[in-house]
C-alpha positions in Angstrom: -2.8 -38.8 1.6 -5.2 -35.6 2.5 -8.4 -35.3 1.6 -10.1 -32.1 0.7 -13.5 -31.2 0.9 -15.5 -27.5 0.0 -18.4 -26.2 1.0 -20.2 -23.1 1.6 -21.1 -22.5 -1.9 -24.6 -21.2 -3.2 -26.8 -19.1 -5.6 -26.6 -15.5 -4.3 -27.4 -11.7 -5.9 -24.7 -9.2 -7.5 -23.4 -7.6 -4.0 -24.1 -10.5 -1.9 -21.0 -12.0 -0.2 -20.1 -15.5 0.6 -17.9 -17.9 2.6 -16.3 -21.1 1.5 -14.5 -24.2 3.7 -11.6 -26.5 2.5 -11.5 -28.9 5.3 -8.5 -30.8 5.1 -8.4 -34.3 6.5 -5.6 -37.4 6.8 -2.7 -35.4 7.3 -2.4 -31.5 8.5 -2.1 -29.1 5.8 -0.7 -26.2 8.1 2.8 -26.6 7.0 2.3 -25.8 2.9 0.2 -23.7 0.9 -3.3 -24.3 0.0 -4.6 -22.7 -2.9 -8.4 -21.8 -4.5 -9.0 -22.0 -8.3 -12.3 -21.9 -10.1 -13.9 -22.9 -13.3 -16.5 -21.5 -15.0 -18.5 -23.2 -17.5 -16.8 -23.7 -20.8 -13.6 -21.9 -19.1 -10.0 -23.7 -18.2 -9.8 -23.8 -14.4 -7.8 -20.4 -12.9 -5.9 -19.4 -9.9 -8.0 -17.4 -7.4 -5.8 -17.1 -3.9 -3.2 -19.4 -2.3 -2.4 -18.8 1.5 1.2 -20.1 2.0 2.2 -21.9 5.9 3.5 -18.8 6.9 -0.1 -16.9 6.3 1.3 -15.0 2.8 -1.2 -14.3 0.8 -1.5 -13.7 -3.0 -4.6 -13.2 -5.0 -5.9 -13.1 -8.7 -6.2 -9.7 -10.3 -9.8 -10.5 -10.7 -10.8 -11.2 -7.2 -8.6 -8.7 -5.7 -9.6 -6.3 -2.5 -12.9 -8.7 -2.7 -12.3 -12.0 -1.8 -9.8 -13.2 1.3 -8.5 -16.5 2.0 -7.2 -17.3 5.5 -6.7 -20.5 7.2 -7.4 -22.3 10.8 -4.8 -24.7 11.8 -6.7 -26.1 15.0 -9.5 -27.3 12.1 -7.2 -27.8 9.2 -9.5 -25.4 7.5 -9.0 -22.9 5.0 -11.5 -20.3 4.2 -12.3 -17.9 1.0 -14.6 -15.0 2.2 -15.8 -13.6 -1.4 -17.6 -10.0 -0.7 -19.0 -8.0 -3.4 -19.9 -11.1 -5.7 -20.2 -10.6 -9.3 -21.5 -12.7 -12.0 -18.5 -13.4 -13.4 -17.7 -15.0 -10.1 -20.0 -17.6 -10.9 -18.0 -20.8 -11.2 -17.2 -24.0 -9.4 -14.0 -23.4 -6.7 -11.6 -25.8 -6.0 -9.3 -26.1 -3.1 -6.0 -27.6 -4.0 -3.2 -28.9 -1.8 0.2 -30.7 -2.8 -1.3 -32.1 -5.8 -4.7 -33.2 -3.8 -8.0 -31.4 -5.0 -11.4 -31.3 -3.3 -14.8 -32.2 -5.3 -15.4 -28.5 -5.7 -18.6 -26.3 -5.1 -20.5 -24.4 -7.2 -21.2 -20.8 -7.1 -23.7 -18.9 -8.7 -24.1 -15.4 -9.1 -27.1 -13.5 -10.6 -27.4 -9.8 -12.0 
């Protein structure tokens, strides 16, 4: 069983960039993908990135050439750097793994 936890969300301006954590825990998560989705309010929840074990990468058109995901085996750790936030970021993001999700964290993004 794994659990997933995210952090590193916030309230931030248009512009602003952010950093969120999927720490992984009870089994290593290095060997299969790990993918980010979001939800924003009133919204079905969306694909964002997935990093696969090898380190391929693929992204929503939305979030494209913005946002990176990478991951840290040594902290079973997988990262979304979001730069050049825009409110219709503003949603809570999910990390999902092999059918596992996290709790999610919220981020906010204001004009």
């Amino acid at each position: 069983q794994v659990q997933l936890v995210e952090s590193g969300g916030g309230l931030v301006q248009a512009g602003d960039s952010l950093r969120l954590s999927c720490k992984a825990s009870g089994r290593s998560v290095s060997s299969e993908g790990v993918t980010w989705y979001r939800q924003a309010p009133g919204k079905e929840r969306v694909f964002v990135a997935v990093i696969g074990h090898l380190g391929t990468t693929l992204y929503g058109d939305s979030v494209k050439g913005r946002f990176t995901i990478s991951r840290d085996n040594a902290t079973n750790t997988v990262y979304l750097q979001m730069n050049n936030l825009k409110p219709e970021d503003t949603a809570i993001y999910y990390c999902e793994h092999n059918m596992y999700w996290g709790q999610g964290t919220q981020v906010t993004v204001s004009s």
